[in-house]
Each structure stands twice: as structure tokens, then as C-alpha cells.
C-alpha positions, 0 to 999 in steps of 0.5 A: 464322248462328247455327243453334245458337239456330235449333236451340234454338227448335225444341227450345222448340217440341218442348216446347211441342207434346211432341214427342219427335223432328222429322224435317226433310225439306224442303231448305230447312228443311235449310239453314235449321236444318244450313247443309247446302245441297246440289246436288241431292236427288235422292238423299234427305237426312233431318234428325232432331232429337231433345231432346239430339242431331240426326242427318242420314241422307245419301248418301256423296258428301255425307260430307264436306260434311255434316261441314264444314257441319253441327253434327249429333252423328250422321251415318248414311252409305249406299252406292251403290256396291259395297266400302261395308264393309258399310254400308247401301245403303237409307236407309229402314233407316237411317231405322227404325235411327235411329227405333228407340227409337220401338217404343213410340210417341211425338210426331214433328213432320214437315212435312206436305207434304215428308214421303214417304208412305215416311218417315210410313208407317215412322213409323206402323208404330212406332205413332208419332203424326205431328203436322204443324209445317210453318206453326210453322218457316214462321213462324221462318223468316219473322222473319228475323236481322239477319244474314240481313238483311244477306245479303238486302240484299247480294243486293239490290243485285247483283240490281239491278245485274244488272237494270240491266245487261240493260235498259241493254244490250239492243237490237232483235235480241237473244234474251230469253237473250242480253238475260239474258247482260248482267245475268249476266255482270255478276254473274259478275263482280262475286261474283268480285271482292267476295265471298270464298268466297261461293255465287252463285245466280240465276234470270232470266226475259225474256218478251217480246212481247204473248202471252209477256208474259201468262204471268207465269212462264215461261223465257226462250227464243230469241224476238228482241226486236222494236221495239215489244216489251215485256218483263218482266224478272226476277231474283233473285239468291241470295248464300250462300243469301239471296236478293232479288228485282227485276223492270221492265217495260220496252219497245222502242221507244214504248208503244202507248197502250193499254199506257202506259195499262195501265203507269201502273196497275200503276206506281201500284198497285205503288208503293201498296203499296210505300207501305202495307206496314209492321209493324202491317198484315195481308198481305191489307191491302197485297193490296187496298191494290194493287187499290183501283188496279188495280180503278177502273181497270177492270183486276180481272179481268186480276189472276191472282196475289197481290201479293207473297210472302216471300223468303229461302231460298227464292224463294217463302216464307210470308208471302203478300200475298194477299185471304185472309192475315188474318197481321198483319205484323212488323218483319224480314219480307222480302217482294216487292212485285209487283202484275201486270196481264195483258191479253190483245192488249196485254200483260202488267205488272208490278214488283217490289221486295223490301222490309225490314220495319222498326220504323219501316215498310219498307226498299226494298232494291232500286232501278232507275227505275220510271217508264215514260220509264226503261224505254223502251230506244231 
């Protein structure tokens, strides 16, 4: 990844808003701009990014990581253990040591809602101006390089074949953690063997049955799949940190009416806008696009959530693909495609395809049979 121009696009960006520092404390935006992604934060990481030098504040046992990923010119170290030859145990002192030219105030670019109150009352008390420019890295983030494209697309096609292998492998009996299994080994295996020195994350969700199908975010449990049941399954799979989305609805045994009815509305709202999402048209165009379906059909009022969203780094990013997005869409956006129907006493519905967004229109980088004769397993 090239985050010496990422770098270089913020410093244009400190010009344009005269800016003298950013603090990056958002995890994404940390990767995104170092290449430092750790395992937990639960001990705080702090990206500083001034016109000629950038700074990490981390804990020791991210040393050695930090200085292997990153480019920063300073790494500022604190201690939780006892022998730290002196070094600080609190990095708050190592975030005023480094912001101590600031006394005198000046411009500090933070992200508004990942920056601690901690880290922005600091700030304040060097008389230090904060000035919010978390929707500016948003919108870089969202424009994404070819690179990254080429990452998101690997991802795709392992979270295709993940899915593919859950739906194909399960059978009355099984829990929704042990249809999960299939898709997972399968993509255990497969990193192993075609990607060399590759990171591999993912999450999975199988909601089954009519009550927990309803609830459109929700972990897989120990319920056993019954005939008759329907189920949403859903991945997403993150390839050195990029990541795609698929999700079927899929049943059991046959349909009741009710839900082949309720499955063909979202099939066809979902496919419109697979149809209307390209370069040129606003995020709350391909939004209606799928309810101009879904709201003759009578079914407006069991909509609970937008039609897609961004992906990437994080498994939800900006843009979002909702009533209220006026954001006119560009080339090199990656979005998911996810119109869902929720009806109580019948069950919930829904697809997803993440789609590239090209000069020429978009690019459905995900793919398993959508139809309802497909996703009937017997």
C-alpha cells in the first residue's frame, strides 16, 4: 500500500483547513494511514501526524510491531511492567510530551467521534484549537486504490466460497455454529494454501427460524436448523485487511407461500439495485431505487435498516446508501448491496453483494445463485 501518498493527502489536507498537527486515534484510520493493525487496543495506540514527521504513542509489547509495519520517524514506548529504565507508565504524559510545543496554541485536526475526552481536554488546556476532520479522511478512505480493489476483490471470491460451502453442506439437525463450520473451514484452508504470508479475518452470522430471522444482526447460536426453516447467512471475510461482503437468504425444506412471496420482493428489490448503483447517481438514489420494489408491494413498513453501506477496512464504512445521503457516487467506491425485509410471524429476508464501482458502472465482485430454486436445501 502506498501510505506515503496517503500521508502526503492529509498533509494537503492540513494545509488546505491550517492545520498544525492531526491526532489519529481511530484503529482504522490507523492502519489506513501506518499499516499498524493490532490485536486488541485495549491499551491505547495514538497516531500523531505533523507537516514534516509523524509520531505513534504505543505500549511495549507493540514495539516490535510498530517498527516492522510503520514508517513513523518517532516511536514514544510506555510500560506496564516494573525495570522500564525509567520510561513512562501513562500515556497521557507521553501524549503532552509530544504536544509540547503546543503551549502557545495552535490547529489540531482530531476525529470527533474517536478522539477521548482525556486526549481533547490535553489539548484544550495548551489552548489548542480542535477542528473535527473525521468525514475529510472518510471521504479518502472511500475512493479506494487500485491496489486496495485488487485486496477486496481476493476477499470476495474466499467469502463467496465460504458461503457456498455452508449452504451446500447443511442439513436438518445441524446448529447455526456448526453450518458456520463449513464455510470456515473452507477458508482456513484455502488462505493457507494460496495466500503466502496473508492475515485472514471474518465474521459469520446464521439466523435461523422466523423470530431470529427478524433480527438482522445477531450471532449465531446452538439453535438446530429445522425443516421448514429459513435462514440468513452471512459473511464477511478480510484479506490482509480488506474486506467483502455476501449474504443468502436461504431455506429448509420448501418455502410457505407467504415467505416465496415475501423472498421474490427482496430478490427484485435487491437486484435493482444492484442494477441502478453506478458512478454518477446519489447514495439515496440506489436507496429508493430498492424501495420503489419493496413499497407497492405493501412491505415499506418491515424495512428497518439502509440499503447498503461502504466496506473496506472496516466492515461498515461511509458512504451509506440511505433516504438521506445526497453524496453523488464515484468510480472506486466498494459498497454492499443489502435490501432486507423483516416480517414478523414469517420471517426475515435478505441478499448481499459487494459491488465495485467502476467508470463504465459497477462490478459485482461477489457471486452465488440468488434465486429462490437455489437456496432451497433439501
Amino acid at each position: 500500500m502506498d501510505r506515503a501518498k496517503r500521508i502526503e493527502n492529509l498533509r494537503a489536507l492540513m494545509t488546505e483547513k491550517q492545520l498544525d498537527r492531526v491526532i489519529i486515534f481511530n484503529f482504522e484510520n490507523q492502519f489506513y494511514f501506518s499499516g499498524l493493525r493490532a490485536i486488541t487496543y485495549s491499551r491505547p495506540i495514538i497516531m500523531i501526524v505533523e507537516r514534516d514527521q509523524q509520531s505513534l504513542i504505543i505500549p511495549k509489547l507493540e514495539e516490535k510491531h510498530a517498527r516492522e509495519k510503520t514508517a513513523a520517524d518517532h516511536i514514544h514506548v510506555y510500560h506496564e511492567v516494573g525495570g522500564n529504565d525509567g520510561g513512562s507508565t501513562d500515556y497521557l504524559t507521553l501524549f503532552d510530551e509530544v504536544l509540547s510545543g503546543l503551549n502557545d496554541g495552535g490547529r489540531i485536526g482530531i476525529e470527533s467521534e474517536s478522539l477521548p475526552v482525556k486526549l481533547s481536554s490535553s489539548i484544550k488546556k495548551k489552548n489548542g484549537t480542535l477542528v473535527d476532520i473525521q468525514k475529510d479522511i472518510a471521504q479518502m478512505r472511500a475512493i479506494k486504490s487500485a491496489e486496495e480493489i485488487e485486496l477486496i476483490k481476493r476477499s470476495g471470491e474466499l467469502v463467496s466460497g465460504a458461503l457456498k460451502h455452508t449452504i451446500e453442506n447443511s442439513k436438518p439437525g445441524e446448529s447455526e455454529l456448526e453450518i458456520d463450520y463449513h464455510g470456515n473451514q473452507y477458508l482456513f484452508d484455502t488462505v493457507s494454501e494460496h495466500y503466502t504470508d496473508s492475515t485472514l479475518d471474518f465474521f459469520v452470522m446464521s439466523p435461523s427460524g422466523v423470530a431470529r430471522t427478524n433480527m438482522p444482526h445477531i450471532f449465531s447460536n446452538t439453535r438446530k436448523l429445522e425443516e421448514g426453516d429459513v435462514i440468513i447467512h452471512s459473511r464477511q471475510v478480510g484479506l490482509n485487511g480488506y474486506r467483502a461482503e455476501c449474504e443468502r437468504t436461504c431455506f429448509i425444506g420448501q418455502p410457505t407461500e407467504a415467505q416465496e412471496k415475501e423472498f421474490k420482493v427482496m430478490l427484485e428489490a435487491h437486484l435493482a439495485a444492484l442494477d441502478f448503483i453506478k458512478p454518477g447517481v446519489t447514495a439515496k438514489a440506489v436507496n429508493e431505487a430498492a424501495l420503489e420494489i419493496i413499497r407497492p408491494a405493501g412491505y415499506e413498513a418491515y424495512v428497518s435498516h439502509r440499503t447498503g453501506h461502504g466496506i473496506g477496512i472496516g466492515q461498515h464504512e461511509e458512504p451509506s446508501l440511505r433516504f438521506d445521503n445526497d453524496l453523488v457516487l464515484e468510480p472506486d467506491m466498494v459498497f454492499c448491496v443489502e435490501p432486507g425485509i423483516y416480517i414478523p410471524d414469517v420471517g426475515g429476508f435478505r441478499h448481499s453483494d459487494t459491488v465495485v464501482l467502476t467508470e463504465d458502472g459497477a462490478d459485482i465482485i461477489t457471486e452465488y445463485p440468488r434465486d429462490l430454486e437455489s437456496l432451497v436445501m433439501q
